[in-house]
Structures are given as structure tokens and as C-alpha cells.
PAROVEX-928962 format. One line per 2 residues: their letters; for each residue x, y, z of C-alpha. Coordinates in Angstrom, 1 decimal. Layout:
REM residues N
a> X Y Z | ...
END
This chain:
REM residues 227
xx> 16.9 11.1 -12.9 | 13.7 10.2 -11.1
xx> 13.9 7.7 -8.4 | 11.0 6.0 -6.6
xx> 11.9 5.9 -2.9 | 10.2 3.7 -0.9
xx> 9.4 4.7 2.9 | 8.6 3.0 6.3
xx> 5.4 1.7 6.6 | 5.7 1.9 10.2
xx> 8.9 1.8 11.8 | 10.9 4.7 10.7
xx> 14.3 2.6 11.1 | 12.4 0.4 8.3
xx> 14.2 2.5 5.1 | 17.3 1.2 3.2
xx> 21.3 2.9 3.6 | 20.9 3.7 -0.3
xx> 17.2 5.4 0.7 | 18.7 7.9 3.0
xx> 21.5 8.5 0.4 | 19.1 9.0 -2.2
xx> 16.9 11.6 -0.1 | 20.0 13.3 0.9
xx> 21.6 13.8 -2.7 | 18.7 14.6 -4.7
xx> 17.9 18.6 -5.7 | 14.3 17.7 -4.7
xx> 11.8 15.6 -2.9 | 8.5 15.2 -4.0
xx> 6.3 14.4 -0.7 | 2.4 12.9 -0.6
xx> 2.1 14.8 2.9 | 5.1 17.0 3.3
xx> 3.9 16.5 7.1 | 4.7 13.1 7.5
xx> 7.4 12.6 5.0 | 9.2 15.8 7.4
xx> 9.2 13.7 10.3 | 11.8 11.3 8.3
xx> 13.9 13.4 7.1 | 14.3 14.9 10.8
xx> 14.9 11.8 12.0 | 18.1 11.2 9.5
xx> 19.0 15.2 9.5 | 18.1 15.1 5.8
xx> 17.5 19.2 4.4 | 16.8 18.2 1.2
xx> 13.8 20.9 -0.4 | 10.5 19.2 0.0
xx> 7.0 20.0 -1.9 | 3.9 18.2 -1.8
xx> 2.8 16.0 -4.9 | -0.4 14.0 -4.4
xx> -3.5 12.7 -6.0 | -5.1 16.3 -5.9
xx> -2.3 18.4 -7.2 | -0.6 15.7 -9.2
xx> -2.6 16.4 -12.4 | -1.7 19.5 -12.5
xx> 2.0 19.5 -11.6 | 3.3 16.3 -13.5
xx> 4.1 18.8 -16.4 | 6.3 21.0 -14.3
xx> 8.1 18.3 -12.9 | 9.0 16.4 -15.9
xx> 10.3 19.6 -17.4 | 12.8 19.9 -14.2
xx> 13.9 16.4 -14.6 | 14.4 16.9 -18.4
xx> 16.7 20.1 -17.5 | 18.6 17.9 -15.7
xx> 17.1 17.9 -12.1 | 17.7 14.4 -9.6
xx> 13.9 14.4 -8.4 | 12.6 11.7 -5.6
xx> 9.1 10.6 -5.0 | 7.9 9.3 -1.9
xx> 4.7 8.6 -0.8 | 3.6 8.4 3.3
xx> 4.5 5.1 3.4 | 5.6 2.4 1.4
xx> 6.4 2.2 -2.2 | 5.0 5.3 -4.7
xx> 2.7 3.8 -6.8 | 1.4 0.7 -5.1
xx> -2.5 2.0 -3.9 | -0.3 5.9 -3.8
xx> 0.2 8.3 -6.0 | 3.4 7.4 -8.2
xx> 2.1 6.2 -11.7 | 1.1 9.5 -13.2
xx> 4.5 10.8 -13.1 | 6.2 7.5 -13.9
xx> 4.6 7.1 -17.1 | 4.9 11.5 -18.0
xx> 8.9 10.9 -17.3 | 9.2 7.8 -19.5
xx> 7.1 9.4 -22.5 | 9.7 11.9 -22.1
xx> 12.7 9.8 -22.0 | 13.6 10.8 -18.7
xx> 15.6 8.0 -16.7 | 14.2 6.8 -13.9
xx> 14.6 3.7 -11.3 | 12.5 2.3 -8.4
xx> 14.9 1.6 -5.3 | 13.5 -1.9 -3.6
xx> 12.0 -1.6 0.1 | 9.3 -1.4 2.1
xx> 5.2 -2.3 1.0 | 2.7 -3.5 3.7
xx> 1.4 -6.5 1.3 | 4.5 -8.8 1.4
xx> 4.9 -9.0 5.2 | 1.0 -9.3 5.3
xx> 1.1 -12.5 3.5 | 4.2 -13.4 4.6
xx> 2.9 -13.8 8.3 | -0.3 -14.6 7.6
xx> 0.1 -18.6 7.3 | -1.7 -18.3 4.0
xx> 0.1 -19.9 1.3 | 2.2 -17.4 -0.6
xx> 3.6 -18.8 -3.6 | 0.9 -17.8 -5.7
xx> -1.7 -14.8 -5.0 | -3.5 -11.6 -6.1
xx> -2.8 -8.4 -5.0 | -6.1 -6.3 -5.9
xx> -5.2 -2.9 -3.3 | -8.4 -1.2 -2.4
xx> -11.7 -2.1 -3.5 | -14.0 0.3 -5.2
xx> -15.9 1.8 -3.2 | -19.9 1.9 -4.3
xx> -20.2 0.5 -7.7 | -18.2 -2.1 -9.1
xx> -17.5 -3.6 -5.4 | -19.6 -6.7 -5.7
xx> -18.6 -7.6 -9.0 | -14.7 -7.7 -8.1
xx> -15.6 -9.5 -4.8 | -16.9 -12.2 -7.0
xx> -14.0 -12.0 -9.7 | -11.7 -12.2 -6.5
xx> -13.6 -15.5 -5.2 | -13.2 -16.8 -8.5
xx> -9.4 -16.2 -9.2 | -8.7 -19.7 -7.0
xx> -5.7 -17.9 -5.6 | -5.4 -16.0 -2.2
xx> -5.9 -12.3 -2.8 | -4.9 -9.2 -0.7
xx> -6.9 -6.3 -0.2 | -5.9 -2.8 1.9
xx> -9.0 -1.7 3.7 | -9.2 1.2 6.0
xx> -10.2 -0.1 9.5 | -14.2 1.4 9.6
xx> -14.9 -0.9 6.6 | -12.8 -3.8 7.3
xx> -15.4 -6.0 9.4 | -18.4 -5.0 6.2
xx> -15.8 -6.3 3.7 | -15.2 -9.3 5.4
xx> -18.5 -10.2 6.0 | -20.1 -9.2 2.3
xx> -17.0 -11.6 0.9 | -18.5 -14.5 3.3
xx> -22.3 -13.5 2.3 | -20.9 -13.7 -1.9
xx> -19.1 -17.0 -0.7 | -22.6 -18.6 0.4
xx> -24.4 -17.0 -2.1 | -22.4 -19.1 -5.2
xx> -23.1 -22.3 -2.9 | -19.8 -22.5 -2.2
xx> -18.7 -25.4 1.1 | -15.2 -24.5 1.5
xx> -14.8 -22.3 4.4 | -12.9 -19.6 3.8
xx> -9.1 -18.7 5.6 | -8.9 -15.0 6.2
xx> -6.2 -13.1 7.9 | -6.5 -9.6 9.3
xx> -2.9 -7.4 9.7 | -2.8 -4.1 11.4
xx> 0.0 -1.6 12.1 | 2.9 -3.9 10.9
xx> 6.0 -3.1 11.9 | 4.7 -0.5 14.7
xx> 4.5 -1.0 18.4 | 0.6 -2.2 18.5
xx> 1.5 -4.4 15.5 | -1.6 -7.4 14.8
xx> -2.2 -10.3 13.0 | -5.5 -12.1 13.4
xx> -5.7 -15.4 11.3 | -8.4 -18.1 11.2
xx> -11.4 -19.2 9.3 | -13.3 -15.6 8.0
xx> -15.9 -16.8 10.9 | -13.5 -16.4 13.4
xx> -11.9 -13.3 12.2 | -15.1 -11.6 11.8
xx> -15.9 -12.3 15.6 | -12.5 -11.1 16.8
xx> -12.8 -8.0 15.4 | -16.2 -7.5 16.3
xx> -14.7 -7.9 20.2 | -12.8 -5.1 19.7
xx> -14.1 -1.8 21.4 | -12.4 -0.1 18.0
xx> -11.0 -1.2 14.7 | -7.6 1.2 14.1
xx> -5.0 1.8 11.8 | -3.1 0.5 8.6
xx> -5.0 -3.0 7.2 | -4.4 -5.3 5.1
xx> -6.8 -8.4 4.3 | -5.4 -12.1 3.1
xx> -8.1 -14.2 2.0 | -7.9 -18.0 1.0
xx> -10.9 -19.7 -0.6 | -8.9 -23.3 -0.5
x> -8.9 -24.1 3.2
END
């Protein structure tokens, strides 16, 4: 079995009774940074055997692992935070296990985008998640597909890029002639001590940020052309 364990995002007492079971019983624990996944499993006095599988290595080791599971191995996979697969490594080996009829299952739990939108005061009963946007080419383009979609969308950004984004999704606003002015909402840290949630017209959150002496941390990015 092959079971997709989802991790805090911030607050390590954030992780599900049947998460900590999981970890515990498994024969291994497959780890994006066997760093930061070790400072968990202290935490719960979980010895489970830990190696690293991440977007460098996992080419190369999806083979190997999928043989273990098919020789009857219980494997987890967690990434540093959140749920493996969403913007982490996770898919790779997903698909390698099903084309091999290995059973698998994703336990429920943590992922930043839901309590993003959730607190955000955006409407949430219909939106896109698009994760990270490409970085050089291609960026533009799905700005505009995003403007277009008429839904709020949700974007992780790490926190040296997040004022540019916001301000080249205001400039490709203008640019289609667009009136409406745009809702945006900036989340940071959730769930940690310095947890933040700036929300207001992209003008305003643009300026708060910019009255920061530094940007830092986990973001995520809730945008709402309909205001």
C-alpha cells in the first residue's frame, strides 16, 4: 500500500490521529526533505526509516519504489508541508504505483489553499486553483487566461515575487480595459505564530506590502476580478 500523508503546513499539532498512525506503522517513509519531515516525527517519537524522494531524485527512484510496494512493502509519502502532490512532488509516483496496480489511498488533511480562501472574504463557492505560475515564458499568457476564467483564482508565490505578480495582474487588468477593480488577498505563514492575512482592493494590497521592510514566508494569493 502506498498512502499519501498530508503534513502541517505550519503548526506541527496541525496532522490527523490516523496521520501519526500511518507514519508509525508503515515499513517506510518517503520524505521531500528528510530535514524537516525529522523534526515531525521527533515531535510524535515516530522511528519509522526515512529517505529522501524529491523532484531531483524522484525520476530516478520511482522504479525502485514501486518494485518495494509491489513486494508487498506499506510505503508513505510526505512532502514538507501539506498534501504530496498539490505544487510537491507526489504525482510521479502516484501514477508509476497505479500503472502497476499497486493500491494506494490519499489520507485527507492539511493544504495552505483552503484556509487561504477560506479567510480571505473572497467568495469561495466557486474558484481556480492554478499553484505557481510559470516562471519566464508562459507567465503572461496564464495571467490573462486567469483574468478571464470569471472565477477567483489562487496562486502560491514565494514572498520576493509576490508584490511583481500582483502588480503585472493589475497592469494585464488595465491593459484589456477592464473597470472593475480587482479584490485581492495576501496570506502568509498560516497556521504559524506570525500568521497574515491582508485583504482589500489589489491597490491596497500592493501598498501594504510595499510598507513592509521585508516580504517572508509561505504565500498564497486570492484574487477576485468581480468586486
Amino acid at each position: 500500500m502506498l498512502y499519501l500523508v498530508p503534513t502541517p503546513i505550519g503548526n506541527l499539532e496541525d496532522i490527523t490521529l490516523r496521520a501519526l498512525r500511518v507514519l508509525r506503522e508503515v515499513d517506510l517513509i518517503l520524505a521531500e526533505d528528510t530535514r524537516v519531515t525529522k523534526r515531525l516525527l521527533s515531535k510524535y517519537d515516530i522511528t519509522t526509516s526515512l529517505t529522501a524522494f524529491h523532484s531531483h531524485n524522484e525520476h530516478k527512484r520511482v522504479d525502485k519504489i514501486v518494485e518495494e510496494l509491489s513486494a508487498g512493502k506499506n510505503i508513505a509519502l510526505v512532502s514538507d508541508a501539506g498534501s504530496p502532490g498539490i505544487s510537491d512532488p507526489g504525482f510521479l509516483l502516484t501514477r508509476a504505483a497505479l500503472a502497476e496496480g499497486v493500491e494506494l489511498t490519499s489520507l485527507p488533511g492539511p493544504t495552505a489553499l483552503i484556509p487561504a480562501i477560506v479567510m480571505s472574504g473572497i467568495p469561495c463557492d466557486r474558484f481556480h486553483f492554478e499553484g505557481f505560475l510559470p516562471q519566464k515564458k508562459g507567465k503572461l499568457t496564464r495571467i490573462k487566461y486567469l483574468l478571464d476564467l470569471g472565477n477567483p483564482f489562487i496562486l502560491y508565490e514565494s514572498p520576493h515575487r509576490v508584490i511583481k505578480t500582483l502588480i503585472r495582474i493589475k497592469e494585464v487588468h488595465t491593459e484589456k480595459g477592464q473597470e472593475t477593480v480587482i479584490k485581492a488577498c495576501v496570506v502568509r505563514e498560516i497556521s504559524k505564530l506570525h500568521e497574515e492575512c491582508i485583504r482589500g482592493t489589489i491597490d491596497e494590497v500592493i501598498s501594504a506590502l510595499e510598507a513592509k521592510p521585508s516580504v517572508k514566508g509561505e504565500i498564497v494569493i486570492i484574487v477576485d476580478t468581480k468586486a
